[in-house]
C-alpha positions in Angstrom: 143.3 118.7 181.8 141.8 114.7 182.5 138.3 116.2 182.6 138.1 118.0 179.3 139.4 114.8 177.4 135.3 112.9 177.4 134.3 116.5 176.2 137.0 116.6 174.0 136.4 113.1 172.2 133.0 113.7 171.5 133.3 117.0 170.0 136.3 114.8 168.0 133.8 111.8 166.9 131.2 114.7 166.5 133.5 116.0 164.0 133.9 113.2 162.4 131.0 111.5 162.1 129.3 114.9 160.3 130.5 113.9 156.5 128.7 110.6 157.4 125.9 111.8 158.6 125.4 114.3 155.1 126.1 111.1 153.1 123.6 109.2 154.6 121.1 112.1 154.8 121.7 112.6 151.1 121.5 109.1 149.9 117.8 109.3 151.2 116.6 112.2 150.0 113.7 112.0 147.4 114.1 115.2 145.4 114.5 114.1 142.4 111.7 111.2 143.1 109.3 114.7 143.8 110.7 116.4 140.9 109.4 113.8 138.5 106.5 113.1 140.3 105.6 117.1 139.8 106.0 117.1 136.0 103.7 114.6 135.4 100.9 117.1 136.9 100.6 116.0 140.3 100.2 117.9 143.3 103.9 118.3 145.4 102.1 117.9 148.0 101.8 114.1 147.8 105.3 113.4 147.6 108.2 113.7 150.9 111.6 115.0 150.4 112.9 112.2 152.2 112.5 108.4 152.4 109.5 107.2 154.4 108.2 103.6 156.2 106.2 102.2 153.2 104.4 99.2 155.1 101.4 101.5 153.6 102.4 100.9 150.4 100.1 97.9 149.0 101.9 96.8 145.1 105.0 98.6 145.7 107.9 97.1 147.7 107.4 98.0 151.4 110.4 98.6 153.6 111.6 102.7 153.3 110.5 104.2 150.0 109.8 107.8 148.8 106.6 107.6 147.5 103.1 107.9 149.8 99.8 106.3 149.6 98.7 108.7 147.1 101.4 108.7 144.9 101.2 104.9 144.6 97.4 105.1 143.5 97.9 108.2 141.2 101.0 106.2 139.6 98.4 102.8 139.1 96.5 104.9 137.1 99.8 106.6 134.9 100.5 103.1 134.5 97.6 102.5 132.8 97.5 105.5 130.6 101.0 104.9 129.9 100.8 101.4 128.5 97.3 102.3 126.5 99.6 105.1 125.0 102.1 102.8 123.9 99.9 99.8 122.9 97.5 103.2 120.8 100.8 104.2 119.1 101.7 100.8 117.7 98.3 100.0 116.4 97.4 103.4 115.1 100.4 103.4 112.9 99.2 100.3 111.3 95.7 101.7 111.1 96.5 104.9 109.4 98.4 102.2 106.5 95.2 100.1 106.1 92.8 103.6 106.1 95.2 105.2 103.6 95.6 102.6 101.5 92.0 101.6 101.5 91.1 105.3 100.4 93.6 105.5 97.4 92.3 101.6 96.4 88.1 103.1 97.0 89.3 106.6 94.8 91.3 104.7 92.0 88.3 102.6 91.5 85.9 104.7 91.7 87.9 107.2 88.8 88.4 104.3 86.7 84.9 103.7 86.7 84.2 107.4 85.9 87.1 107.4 83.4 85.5 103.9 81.6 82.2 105.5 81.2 83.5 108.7 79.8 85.5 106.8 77.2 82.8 105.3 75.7 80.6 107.9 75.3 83.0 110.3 74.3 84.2 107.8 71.5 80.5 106.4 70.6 79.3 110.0 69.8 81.8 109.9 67.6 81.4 107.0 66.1 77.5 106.9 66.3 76.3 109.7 66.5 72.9 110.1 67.1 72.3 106.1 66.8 73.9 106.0 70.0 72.5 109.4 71.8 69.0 107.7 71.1 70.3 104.7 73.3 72.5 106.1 75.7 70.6 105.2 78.3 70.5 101.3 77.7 75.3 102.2 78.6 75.0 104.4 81.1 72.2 101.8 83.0 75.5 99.5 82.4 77.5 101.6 84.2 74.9 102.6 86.9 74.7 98.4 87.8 79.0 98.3 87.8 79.2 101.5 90.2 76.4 99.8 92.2 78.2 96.5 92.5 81.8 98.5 93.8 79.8 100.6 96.5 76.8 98.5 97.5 77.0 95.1 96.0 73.6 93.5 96.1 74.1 93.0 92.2 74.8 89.8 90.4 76.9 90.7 87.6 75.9 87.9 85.1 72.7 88.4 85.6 73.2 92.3 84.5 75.5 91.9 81.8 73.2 89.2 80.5 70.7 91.6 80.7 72.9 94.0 79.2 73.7 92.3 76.3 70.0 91.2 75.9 68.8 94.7 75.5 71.6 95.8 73.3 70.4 93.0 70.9 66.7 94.2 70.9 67.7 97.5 70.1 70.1 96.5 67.2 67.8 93.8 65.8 65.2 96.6 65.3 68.0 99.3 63.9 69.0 96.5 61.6 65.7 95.1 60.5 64.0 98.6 60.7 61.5 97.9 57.7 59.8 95.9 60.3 57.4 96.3 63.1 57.9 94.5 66.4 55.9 94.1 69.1 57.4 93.9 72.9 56.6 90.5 72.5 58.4 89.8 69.3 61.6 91.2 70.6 61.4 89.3 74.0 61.4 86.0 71.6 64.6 87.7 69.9 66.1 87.8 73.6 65.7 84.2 73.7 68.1 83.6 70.9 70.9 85.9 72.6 72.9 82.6 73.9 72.3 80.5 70.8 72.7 82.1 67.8 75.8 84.7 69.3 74.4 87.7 67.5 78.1 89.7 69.2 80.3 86.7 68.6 82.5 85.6 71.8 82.7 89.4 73.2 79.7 88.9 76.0 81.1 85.5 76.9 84.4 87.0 77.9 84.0 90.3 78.5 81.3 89.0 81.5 84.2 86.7 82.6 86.6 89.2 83.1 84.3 91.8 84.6 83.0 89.0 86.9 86.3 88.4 88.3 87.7 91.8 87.8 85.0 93.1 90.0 84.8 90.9 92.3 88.6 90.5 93.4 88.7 94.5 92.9 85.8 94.9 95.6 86.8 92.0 97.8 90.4 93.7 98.2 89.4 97.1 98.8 87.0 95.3 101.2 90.0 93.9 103.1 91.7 96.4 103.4 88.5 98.2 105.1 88.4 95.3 107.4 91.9 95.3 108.8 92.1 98.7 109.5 88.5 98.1 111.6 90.1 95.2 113.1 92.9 97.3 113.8 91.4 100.0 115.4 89.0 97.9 117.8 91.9 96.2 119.2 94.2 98.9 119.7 92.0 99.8 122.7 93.1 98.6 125.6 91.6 98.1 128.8 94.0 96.3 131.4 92.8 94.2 134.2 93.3 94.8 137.6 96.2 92.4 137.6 97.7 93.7 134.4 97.5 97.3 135.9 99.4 96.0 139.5 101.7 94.7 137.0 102.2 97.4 135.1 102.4 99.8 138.3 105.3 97.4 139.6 107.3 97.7 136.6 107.2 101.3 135.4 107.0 103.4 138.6 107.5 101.0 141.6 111.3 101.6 141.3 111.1 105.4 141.5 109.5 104.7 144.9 112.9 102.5 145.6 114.5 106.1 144.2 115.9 104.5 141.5 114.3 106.7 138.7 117.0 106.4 136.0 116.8 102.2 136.2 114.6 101.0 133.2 112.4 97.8 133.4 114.6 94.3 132.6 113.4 93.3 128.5 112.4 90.1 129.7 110.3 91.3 133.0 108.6 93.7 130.5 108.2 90.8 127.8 106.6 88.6 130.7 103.9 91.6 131.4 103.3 92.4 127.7 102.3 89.3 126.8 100.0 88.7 130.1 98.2 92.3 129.6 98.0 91.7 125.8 97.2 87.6 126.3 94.1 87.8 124.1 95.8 90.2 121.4 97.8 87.1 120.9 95.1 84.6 119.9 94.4 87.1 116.7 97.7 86.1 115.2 96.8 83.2 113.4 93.6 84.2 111.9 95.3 87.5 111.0 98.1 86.0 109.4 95.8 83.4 107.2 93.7 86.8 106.5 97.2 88.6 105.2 98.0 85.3 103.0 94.5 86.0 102.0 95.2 89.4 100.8 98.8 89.0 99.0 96.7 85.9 96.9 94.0 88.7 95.8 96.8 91.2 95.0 98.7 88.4 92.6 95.2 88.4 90.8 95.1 92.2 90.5 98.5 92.5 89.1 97.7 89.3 86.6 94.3 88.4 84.9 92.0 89.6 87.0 93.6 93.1 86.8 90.2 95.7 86.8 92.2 98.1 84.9 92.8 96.4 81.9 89.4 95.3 81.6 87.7 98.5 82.3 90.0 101.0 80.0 89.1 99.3 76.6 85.3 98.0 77.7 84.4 100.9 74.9 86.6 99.2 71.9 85.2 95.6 73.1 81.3 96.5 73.3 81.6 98.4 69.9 83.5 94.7 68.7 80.4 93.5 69.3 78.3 95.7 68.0 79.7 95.8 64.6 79.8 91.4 64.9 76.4 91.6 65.3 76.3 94.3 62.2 78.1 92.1 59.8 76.1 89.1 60.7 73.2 91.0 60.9 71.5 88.8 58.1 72.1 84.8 59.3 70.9 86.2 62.6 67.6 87.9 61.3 66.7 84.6 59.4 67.6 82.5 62.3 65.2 84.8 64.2 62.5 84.8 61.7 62.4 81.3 61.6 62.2 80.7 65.2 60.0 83.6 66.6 58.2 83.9 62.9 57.6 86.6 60.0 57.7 89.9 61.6 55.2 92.7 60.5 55.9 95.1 57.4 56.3 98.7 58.2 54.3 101.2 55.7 56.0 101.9 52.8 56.8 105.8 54.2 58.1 104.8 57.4 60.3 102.2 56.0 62.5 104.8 54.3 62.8 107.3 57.1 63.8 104.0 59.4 66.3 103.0 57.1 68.2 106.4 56.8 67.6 106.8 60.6 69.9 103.6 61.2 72.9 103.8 59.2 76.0 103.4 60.9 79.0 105.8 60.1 81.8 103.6 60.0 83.5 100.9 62.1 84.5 102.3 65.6 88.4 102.8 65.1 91.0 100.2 66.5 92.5 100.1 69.8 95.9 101.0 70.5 96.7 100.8 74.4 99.4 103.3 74.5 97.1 106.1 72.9 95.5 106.3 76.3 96.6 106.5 79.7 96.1 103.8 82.4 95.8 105.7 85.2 93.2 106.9 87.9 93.4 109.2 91.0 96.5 109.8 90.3 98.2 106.5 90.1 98.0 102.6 88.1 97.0 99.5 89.7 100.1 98.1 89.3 101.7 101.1 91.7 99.1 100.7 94.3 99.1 96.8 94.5 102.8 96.7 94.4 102.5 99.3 97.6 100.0 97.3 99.1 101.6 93.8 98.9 105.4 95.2 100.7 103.0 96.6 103.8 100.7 93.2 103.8 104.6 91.6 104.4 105.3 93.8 106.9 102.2 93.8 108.7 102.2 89.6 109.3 102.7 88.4 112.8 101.7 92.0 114.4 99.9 90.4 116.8 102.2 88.2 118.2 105.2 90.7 118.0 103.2 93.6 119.7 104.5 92.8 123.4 108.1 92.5 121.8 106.9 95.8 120.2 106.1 97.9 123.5 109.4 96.4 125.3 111.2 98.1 121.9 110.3 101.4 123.0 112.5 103.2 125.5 110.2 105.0 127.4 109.1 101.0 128.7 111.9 99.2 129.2 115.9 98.8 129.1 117.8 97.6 125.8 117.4 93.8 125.0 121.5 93.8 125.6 120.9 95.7 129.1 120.5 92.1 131.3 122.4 93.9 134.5 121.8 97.5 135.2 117.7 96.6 135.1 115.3 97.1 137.5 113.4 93.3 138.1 110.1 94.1 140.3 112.2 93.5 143.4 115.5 95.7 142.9 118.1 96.5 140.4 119.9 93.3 139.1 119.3 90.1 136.4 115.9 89.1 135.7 115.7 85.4 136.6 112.5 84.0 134.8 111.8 82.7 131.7 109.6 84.5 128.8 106.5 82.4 128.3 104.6 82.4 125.0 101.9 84.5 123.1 98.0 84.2 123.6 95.7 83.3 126.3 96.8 79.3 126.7 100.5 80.4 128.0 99.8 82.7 130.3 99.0 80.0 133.2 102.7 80.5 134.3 103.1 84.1 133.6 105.5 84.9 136.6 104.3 88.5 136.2 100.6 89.2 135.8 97.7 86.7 136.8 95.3 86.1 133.6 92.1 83.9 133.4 92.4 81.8 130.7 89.4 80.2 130.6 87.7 83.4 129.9 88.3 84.8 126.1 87.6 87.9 125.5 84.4 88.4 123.6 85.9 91.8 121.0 88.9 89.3 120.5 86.3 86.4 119.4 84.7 89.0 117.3 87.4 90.1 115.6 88.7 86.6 115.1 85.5 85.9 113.1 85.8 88.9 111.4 89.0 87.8 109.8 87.8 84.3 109.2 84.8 85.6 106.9 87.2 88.0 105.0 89.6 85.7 104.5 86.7 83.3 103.4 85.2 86.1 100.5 89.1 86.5 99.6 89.6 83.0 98.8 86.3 83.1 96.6 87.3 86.4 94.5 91.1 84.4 93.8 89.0 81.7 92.5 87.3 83.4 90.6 83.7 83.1 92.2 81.4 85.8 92.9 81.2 86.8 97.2 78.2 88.0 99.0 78.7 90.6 101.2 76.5 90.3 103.8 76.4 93.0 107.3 78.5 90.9 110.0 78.6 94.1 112.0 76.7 92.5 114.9 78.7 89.7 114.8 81.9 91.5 114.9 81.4 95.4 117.1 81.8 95.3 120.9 82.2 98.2 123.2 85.1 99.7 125.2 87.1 99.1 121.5 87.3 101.9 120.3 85.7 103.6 117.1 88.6 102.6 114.6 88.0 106.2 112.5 91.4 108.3 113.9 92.9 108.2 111.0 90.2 108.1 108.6 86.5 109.4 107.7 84.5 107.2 108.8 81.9 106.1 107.6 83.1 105.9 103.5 80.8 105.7 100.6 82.1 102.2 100.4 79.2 101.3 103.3 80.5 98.0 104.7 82.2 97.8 108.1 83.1 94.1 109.8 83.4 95.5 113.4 81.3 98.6 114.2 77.7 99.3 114.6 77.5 102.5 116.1 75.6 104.6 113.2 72.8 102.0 113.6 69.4 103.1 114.4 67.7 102.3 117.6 65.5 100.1 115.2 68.3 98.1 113.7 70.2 97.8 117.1 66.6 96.0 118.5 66.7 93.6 115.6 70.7 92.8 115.6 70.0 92.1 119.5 68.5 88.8 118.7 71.7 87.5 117.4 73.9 88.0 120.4 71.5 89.9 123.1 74.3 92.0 125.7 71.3 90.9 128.2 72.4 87.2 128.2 76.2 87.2 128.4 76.5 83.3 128.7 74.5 82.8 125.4 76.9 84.7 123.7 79.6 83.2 124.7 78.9 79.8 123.6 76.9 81.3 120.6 80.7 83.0 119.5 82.1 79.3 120.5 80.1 77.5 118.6 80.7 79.9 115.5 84.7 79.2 116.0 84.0 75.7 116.0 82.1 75.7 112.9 83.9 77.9 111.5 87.4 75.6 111.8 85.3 72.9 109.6 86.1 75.2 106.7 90.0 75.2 107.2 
C-alpha cells in the first residue's frame, strides 16, 4: 500500500490543480481580441488565439500581448483612419451649415433681385406705357450693373447709379423739352447740371446710399458665409504625424493587445492626444472667433438699416418719385439749363407736335403701400434667414479650440468625462495621472502624449488664418458702411492635402469667389499665382506667410 501513495498524490494534486490550469488557460486566450480584429476586415490569419511574447511589438506595451507584428501595423493605420473619421464628422457638420446657409443667402438674393426688376417694369408699363417701353433699356442696364455687383463685383456702385441717374435725366430733359433739338453734346452739358440743380429732388442721394450699403453688407455676408464653409472644409482634413499616429495607435487599440477590449481611453489621456494631433487647428481659434464677431456685426446691419430687402422691394415707387420730381420741376430746371449750357435748337413746326403728344405722361405712378406686396424671396424674408444665421454664428464660436474636447465627446474615442477609474491610461487600466495642457501649437512643448514641433506652423493653418483676417477685414468695411474690394486671395489662402471643401455643396457657385481653393485654375493662371508663394522654394514661403501675419496684426 506505501508504494501507491507518490502515485496516488500526484494523480490527487493532478486533480486538483486542473480547474487552475483552465482558469489560467482561459484568462489568456485572445478570442475575442481575434474576433474584433476580423470584423474590421483583416485577415484571421494575423491574429493568435492565445497570448504571445510581444518584445516584437514596437508602440504597444511589450511583455505577453495578443496582438502580432502585423496586427500592430494594420491597427497604426485604423488609428489613423479612425481619428480622420472623427475629426471629418465634426467639421463636416459645420460645413454642411455654412454651405446651406450660404446657398439660401446667394438664392434669396439673387430672387429679390429678379423680383425688384420685375416690379418695376410690370408697374412702369402701367404707368408709362410706351414712354417707358421706348427706354427700357436705360432700367434693365440698372439692373444688369446690380446683378453684376452680387455675383462678380468689379462694379462701383456710385459710379453706376450716378451714371444711372445721369442718363435718366437726358432722356427726360428731351421728353420734357421735346420742341427742341439737342445735340449729344448739348445733353452731356445737361449731365453736368445733374448734382447742382437736383432735377429728382433728394431720391438719387439716398436711394445710392442705401443701395451702396445695402449691397455691399448683402454681398460681404453671403461672402462670409462662402468663406467659412471653405475654411471649414480645408481644415477638416487631417493628416497626423508620425508621432500623432503612435499616439493615436497607443490609445485606441494598444489595450486590445493587453486584451482589454471593452476598456475605453481615460478623457484626459484622450484630451492630451487631441490637442497634440490637432495643435495647429488650435491657433485658428482666435482669428475665427474675431471673423464670427465679424459676421454677427454684418447681420445686426441686415436686420436694421442696411436691410437689402427693404431697399430693393420699393426701388420701383422711389425711381418713379423721382421721375415725376423732375416732371413737376420740369420748368426751373430747363431755364437753369438753358442758361448754363445755352438756347437749345427749335424743332420744325411738324415735328414739334408729334414730340409733344409722344411725351405725355399718363398719370402719377400710384402710392406705395408695403403690405400690398409680399417681402419675400426663395421662399423666405431676410429677417428669417439672418435670424437663422446669427443662433448658428453663436454656436459655431470657439470650434476650433473645443474640437479635441469634441472628439473625446464621442464614445467610439474615449470613456465618459465622469469615468476617471475604469480607463485605460497608455500603460494599463487605472487613473490617468497627467495634467491637460492647452490649445494651439505654443502648449504643446509638454504634451505628455504626442511629441509636436512647435517651431514649425503649418503652412494651410497660416493660410487659412489669413483667410479669416481679410474677411473679417471686408466685414468690418460693409458694417461701416464702405464699399469692399474683393480681390482673388485664392493663392494666398489653397494648399494641398486639405481637402476640396465641396461635400456638402456644389462647388464651384455662380457666386465665383473662393478664399481657399484654386483647383479649377488653368495651367496658365497656376504659372502666374506661382510667383506669389512658389511650392519650389518652401523657406520663402514661409517667411513670406510670416511676414503677412505680422503686417497683418498692425491692423488689429
Amino acid at each position: 500500500m506505501a508504494r501507491f501513495g507518490l502515485p496516488a498524490l500526484l494523480c490527487l494534486l493532478t486533480a486538483l490543480s486542473t480547474p487552475l490550469l483552465a482558469t489560467e488557460l482561459k484568462s489568456k486566450s485572445c478570442s475575442e481580441v481575434r474576433r474584433l480584429y476580423v470584423s474590421k476586415g483583416f485577415n484571421k490569419n494575423d491574429a493568435p488565439l492565445h497570448e504571445i511574447n510581444g518584445d516584437h511589438l514596437k508602440i504597444c506595451p511589450q511583455g505577453s500581448t495578443c496582438c502580432s507584428q502585423e496586427m500592430e501595423e494594420k491597427y497604426s493605420i485604423q488609428s489613423k483612419d479612425d481619428f480622420k473619421s472623427v475629426v471629418s464628422e465634426q467639421c463636416n457638420h459645420l460645413q454642411a451649415i455654412f454651405a446651406s446657409r450660404y446657398k439660401k443667402f446667394d438664392e434669396f438674393f439673387k430672387e429679390l433681385l429678379e423680383n425688384a426688376e420685375k416690379s418695376l417694369n410690370d408697374m412702369f408699363v402701367k404707368t408709362y406705357g410706351r414712354l417707358y417701353m421706348q427706354n427700357s433699356e436705360l432700367f434693365k442696364d440698372l439692373f444688369v450693373e446690380l446683378k453684376r455687383y452680387y455675383v462678380v463685383g468689379n462694379v462701383n456702385l456710385e459710379e453706376m447709379l450716378n451714371d444711372f441717374w445721369a442718363r435718366l435725366l437726358e432722356r427726360m430733359f428731351r421728353l420734357v423739352n421735346s420742341q427742341y433739338h439737342f445735340t449729344d453734346e448739348y445733353l452731356e452739358c445737361v449731365s453736368k447740371y445733374t448734382e447742382q440743380l437736383k432735377p429728382f429732388g433728394d431720391v438719387p442721394r439716398k436711394l445710392k446710399l442705401q443701395v451702396t450699403r445695402a449691397f455691399v453688407a448683402a454681398r460681404t455676408f453671403a461672402q462670409g458665409l462662402a468663406v467659412a464653409r471653405d475654411v471649414v472644409g480645408k481644415v477638416s482634413v487631417v493628416n497626423p504625424t508620425t508621432p500623432c499616429t503612435h499616439a493615436l495607435l497607443k490609445m485606441i487599440y494598444c489595450p486590445h493587445c493587453r486584451g482589454l477590449v471593452t476598456v475605453k481611453p481615460c478623457y484626459n489621456y484622450c484630451s492630451n492626444i487631441m490637442r497634440g494631433c490637432l495643435a495647429n487647428q488650435g491657433d485658428l481659434d482666435l482669428e475665427w472667433n474675431n471673423f464670427i464677431d465679424a459676421m454677427l456685426m454684418v447681420a445686426e446691419r441686415l436686420e436694421g438699416p442696411f436691410n437689402i430687402e427693404s431697399v430693393m422691394d420699393p426701388i420701383d415707387v422711389k425711381i418713379s418719385d423721382a421721375i415725376m420730381n423732375m416732371q413737376e420741376n420740369s420748368v426751373q430746371v430747363s431755364q437753369k439749363v438753358f442758361q448754363g449750357c445755352g438756347p437749345p435748337k427749335p424743332l420744325p413746326v411738324g415735328r414739334i407736335s408729334r414730340s409733344i403728344s409722344e411725351s405725355t405722361f399718363s398719370a402719377r405712378f400710384r402710392p406705395y403701400h408695403p403690405e400690398e406686396r409680399p417681402t419675400t424671396a426663395a421662399g423666405t424674408s431676410l429677417d428669417r434667414l439672418v435670424t437663422d444665421v446669427k443662433e448658428k454664428l453663436k454656436q459655431a464660436k470657439k470650434f476650433w479650440s473645443s474640437l479635441p474636447s469634441n472628439v473625446c465627446n464621442d464614445e467610439r474615442m474615449a470613456a465618459g468625462n465622469g469615468n476617471e477609474e475604469d480607463c485605460w491610461n497608455g500603460r494599463g487600466k487605472s487613473r490617468y495621472l497627467f495634467a491637460v495642457t492647452g490649445n494651439g501649437l505654443a502648449n504643446q512643448g509638454n504634451n505628455p502624449e504626442v511629441q509636436v514641433d512647435t517651431s514649425k506652423p503649418d503652412i494651410l493653418i497660416l493660410r487659412q488664418i489669413m483667410a479669416l483676417r481679410a474677411m473679417t477685414s471686408k466685414m468690418k468695411n460693409a458694417y461701416n458702411g464702405n464699399d469692399v474690394d474683393f480681390f482673388d486671395i485664392s493663392d494666398e489662402t489653397s494648399g494641398e492635402g486639405s481637402g476640396s471643401g465641396c461635400e456638402y455643396q456644389q462647388c464651384p457657385s455662380e457666386l465665383e469667389y473662393n478664399a481657399t481653393d484654386h483647383a479649377g485654375k488653368s495651367a496658365h493662371d497656376k504659372a502666374e499665382s506661382a510667383g506669389a508663394c512658389p511650392g519650389s522654394q518652401p523657406y520663402l514661403l514661409t517667411v513670406f506667410c510670416i511676414f503677412f501675419l505680422v503686417v497683418q496684426r498692425e491692423w488689429r
